[in-house]
Backbone bond lengths (Angstrom), bond angles and torsions (degrees), N, CA, C in turn:
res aa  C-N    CA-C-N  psi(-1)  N-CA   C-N-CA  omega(-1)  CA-C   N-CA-C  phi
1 X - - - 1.453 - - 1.527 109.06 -
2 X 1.175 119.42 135.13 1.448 116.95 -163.09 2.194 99.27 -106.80
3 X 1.288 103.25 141.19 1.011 128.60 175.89 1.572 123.70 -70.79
4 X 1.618 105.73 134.31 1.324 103.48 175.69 1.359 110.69 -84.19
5 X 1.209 152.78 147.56 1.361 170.91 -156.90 1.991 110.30 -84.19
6 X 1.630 117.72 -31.93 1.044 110.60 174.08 0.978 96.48 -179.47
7 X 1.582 129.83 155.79 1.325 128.84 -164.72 1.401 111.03 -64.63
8 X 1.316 101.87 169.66 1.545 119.31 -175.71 1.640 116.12 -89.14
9 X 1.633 117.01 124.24 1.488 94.80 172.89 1.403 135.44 -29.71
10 X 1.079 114.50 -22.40 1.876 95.88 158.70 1.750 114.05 -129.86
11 X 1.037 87.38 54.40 1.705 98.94 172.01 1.369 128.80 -33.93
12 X 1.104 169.24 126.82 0.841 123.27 -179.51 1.628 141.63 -120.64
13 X 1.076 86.49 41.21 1.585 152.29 165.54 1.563 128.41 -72.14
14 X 1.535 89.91 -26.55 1.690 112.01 -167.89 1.569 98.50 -64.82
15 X 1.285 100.31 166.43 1.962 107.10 -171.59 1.715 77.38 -133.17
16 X 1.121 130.85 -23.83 1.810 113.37 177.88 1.441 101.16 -74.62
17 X 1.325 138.24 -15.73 1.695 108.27 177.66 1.487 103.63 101.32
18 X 1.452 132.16 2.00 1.134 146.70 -176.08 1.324 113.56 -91.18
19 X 1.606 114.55 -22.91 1.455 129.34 -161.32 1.650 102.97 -86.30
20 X 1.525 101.57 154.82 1.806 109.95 -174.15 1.811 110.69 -62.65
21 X 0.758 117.46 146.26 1.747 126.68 -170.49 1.730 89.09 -77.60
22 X 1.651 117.50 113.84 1.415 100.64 159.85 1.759 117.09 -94.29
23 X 0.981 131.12 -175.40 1.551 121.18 155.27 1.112 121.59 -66.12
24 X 1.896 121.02 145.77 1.102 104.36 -164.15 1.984 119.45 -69.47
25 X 1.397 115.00 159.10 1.277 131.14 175.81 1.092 101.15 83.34
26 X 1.530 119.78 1.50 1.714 111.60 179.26 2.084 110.51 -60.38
27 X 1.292 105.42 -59.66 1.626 115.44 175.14 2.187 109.11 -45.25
28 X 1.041 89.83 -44.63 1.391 106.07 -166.45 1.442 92.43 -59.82
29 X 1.720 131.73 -48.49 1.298 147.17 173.37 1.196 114.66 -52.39
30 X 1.268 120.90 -61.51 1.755 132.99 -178.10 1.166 105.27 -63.84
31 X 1.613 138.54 -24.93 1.654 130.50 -161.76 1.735 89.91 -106.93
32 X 1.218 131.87 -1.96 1.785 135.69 -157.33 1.534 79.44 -117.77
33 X 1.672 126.61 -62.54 1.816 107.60 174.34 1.110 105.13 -52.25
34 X 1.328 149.90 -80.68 1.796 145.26 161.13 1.362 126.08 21.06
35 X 1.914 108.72 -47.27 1.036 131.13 -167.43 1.231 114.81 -103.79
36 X 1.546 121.59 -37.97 1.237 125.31 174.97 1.971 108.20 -72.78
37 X 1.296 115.38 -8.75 1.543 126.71 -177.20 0.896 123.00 -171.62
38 X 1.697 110.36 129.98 1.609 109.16 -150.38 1.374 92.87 -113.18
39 X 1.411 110.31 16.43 1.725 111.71 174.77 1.570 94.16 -100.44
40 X 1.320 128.06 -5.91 1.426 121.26 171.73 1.845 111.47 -72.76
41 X 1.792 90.99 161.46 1.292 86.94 178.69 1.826 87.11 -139.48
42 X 1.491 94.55 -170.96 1.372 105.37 172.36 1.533 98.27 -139.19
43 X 1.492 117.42 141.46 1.388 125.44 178.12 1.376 114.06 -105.91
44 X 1.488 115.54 113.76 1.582 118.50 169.77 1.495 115.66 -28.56
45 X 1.678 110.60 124.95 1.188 111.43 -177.55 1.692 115.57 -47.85
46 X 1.647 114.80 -32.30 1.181 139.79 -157.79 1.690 109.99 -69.05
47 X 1.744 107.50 -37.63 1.372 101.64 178.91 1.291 106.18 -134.86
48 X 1.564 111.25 60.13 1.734 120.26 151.25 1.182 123.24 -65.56
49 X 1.697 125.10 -24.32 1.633 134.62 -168.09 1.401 87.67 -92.52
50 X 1.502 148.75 -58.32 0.892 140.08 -164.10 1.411 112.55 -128.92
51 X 1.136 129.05 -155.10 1.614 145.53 -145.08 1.751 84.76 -48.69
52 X 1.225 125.20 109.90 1.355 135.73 177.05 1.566 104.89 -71.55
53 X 1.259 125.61 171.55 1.781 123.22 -162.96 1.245 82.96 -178.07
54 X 1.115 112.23 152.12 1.406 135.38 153.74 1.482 142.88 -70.64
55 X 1.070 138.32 69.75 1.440 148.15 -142.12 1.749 104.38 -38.30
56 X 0.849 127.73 133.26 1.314 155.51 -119.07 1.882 75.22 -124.83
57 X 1.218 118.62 -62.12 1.453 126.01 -156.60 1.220 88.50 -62.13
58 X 1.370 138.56 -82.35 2.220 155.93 -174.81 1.724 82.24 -36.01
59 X 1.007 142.55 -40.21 1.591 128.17 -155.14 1.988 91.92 -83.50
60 X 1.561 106.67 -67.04 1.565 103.37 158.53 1.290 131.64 -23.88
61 X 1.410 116.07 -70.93 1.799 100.71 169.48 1.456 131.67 -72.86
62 X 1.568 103.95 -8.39 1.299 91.71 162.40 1.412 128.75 -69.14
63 X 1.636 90.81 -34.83 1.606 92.87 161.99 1.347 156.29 -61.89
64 X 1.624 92.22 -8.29 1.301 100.46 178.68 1.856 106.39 -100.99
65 X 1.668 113.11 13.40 1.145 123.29 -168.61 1.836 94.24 -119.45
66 X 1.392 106.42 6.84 1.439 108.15 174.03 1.197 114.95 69.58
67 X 1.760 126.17 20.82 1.628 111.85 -160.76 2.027 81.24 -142.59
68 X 0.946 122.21 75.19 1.606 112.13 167.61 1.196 93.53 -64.60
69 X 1.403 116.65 164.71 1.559 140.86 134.53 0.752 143.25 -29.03
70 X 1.405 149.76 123.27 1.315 123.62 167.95 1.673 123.50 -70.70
71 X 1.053 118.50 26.53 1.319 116.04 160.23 1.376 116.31 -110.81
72 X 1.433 107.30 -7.66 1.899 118.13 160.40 1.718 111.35 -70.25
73 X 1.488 77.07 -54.84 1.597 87.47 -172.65 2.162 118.47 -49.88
74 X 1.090 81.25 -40.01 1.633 94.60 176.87 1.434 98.67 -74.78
75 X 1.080 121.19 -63.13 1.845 127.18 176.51 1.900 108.72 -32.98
76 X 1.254 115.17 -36.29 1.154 143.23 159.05 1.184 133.76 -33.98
77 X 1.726 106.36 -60.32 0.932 114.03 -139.50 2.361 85.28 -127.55
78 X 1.230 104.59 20.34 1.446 105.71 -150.39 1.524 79.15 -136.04
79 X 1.961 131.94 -46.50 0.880 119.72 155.70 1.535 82.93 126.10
80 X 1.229 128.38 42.44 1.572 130.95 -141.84 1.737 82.37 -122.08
81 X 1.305 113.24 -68.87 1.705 110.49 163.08 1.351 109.16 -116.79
82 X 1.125 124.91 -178.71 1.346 127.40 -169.05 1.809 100.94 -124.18
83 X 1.670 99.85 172.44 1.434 95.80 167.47 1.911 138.46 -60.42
84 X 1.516 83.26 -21.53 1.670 112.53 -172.07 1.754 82.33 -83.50
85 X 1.201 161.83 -61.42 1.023 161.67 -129.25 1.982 96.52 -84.32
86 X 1.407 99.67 -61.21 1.485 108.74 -173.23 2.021 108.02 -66.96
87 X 1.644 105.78 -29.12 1.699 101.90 176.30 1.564 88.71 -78.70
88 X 1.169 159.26 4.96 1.500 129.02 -163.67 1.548 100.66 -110.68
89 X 1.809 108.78 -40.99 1.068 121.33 169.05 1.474 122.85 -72.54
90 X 0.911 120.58 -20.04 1.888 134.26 134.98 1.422 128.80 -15.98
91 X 1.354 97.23 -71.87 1.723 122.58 176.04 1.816 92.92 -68.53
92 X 1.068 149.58 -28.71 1.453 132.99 -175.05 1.503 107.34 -100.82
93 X 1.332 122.89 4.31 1.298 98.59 169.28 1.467 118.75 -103.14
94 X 1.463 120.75 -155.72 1.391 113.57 161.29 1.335 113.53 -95.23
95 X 1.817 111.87 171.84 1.401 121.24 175.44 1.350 117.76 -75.89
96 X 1.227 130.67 106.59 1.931 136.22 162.15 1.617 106.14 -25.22
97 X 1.229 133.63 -27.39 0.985 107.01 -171.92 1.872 95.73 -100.97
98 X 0.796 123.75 20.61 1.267 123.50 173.67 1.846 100.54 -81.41
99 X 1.144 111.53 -8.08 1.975 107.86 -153.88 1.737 85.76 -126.84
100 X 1.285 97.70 135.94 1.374 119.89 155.14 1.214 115.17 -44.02
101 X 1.045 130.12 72.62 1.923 127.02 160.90 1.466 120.40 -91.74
102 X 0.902 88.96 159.25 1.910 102.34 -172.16 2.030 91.23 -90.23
103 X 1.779 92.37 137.65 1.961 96.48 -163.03 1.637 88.46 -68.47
104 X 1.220 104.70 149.62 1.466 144.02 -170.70 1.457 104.62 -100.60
105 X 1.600 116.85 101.78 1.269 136.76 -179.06 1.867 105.68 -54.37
106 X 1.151 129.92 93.84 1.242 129.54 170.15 1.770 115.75 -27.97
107 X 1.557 95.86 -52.29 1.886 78.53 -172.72 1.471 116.56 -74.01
108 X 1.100 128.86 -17.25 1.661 138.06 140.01 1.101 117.29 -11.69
109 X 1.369 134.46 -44.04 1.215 140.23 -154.78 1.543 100.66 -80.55
């Protein structure tokens, strides 16, 4: 599944306030599947009807939670986004520790 490059004006993911309103504990839910499986992904709200991608924003905070995906990691490592792609989309999302998550077993990682 190929990757979007940086979140979407309303990401929702976004840390500017631009991003779509989910219900609450929905984000808190999607970044805890993320965590419980790093073969999970999340699909940009933007291309569910067609060519599906991987939200660019969920790949960012995972990153700043030290646990990409393995569909980053391959995206990565294939030349699909780059490191500069995942720090830029970094800086636009919000902070993980802002969200109620369930603590993250270190040897997991």
């Amino acid at each position: 599944m190929p990757i979007t490059k940086r979140p979407c004006s309303n990401c929702p993911f976004r840390c500017d306030g631009a991003g779509i309103e989910l219900n609450p504990g929905r984000i808190e839910g999607i970044v805890s599947d993320l965590l419980k499986d790093d073969q999970q992904t999340f699909v940009c709200h933007k291309t569910l009807d067609k060519d599906r991608r991987t939200c660019a924003g969920a790949v960012a905070l995972m990153s700043k939670l030290g646990r990409l995906p393995v569909i980053a990691r391959l995206g990565l490592a294939y030349g699909v986004i780059t490191a500069a792609d995942v720090e830029a989309s970094a800086a636009m999302v919000i902070e993980p520790m802002s969200l109620a998550l369930p603590a993250v077993d270190a040897a997991s990682r």
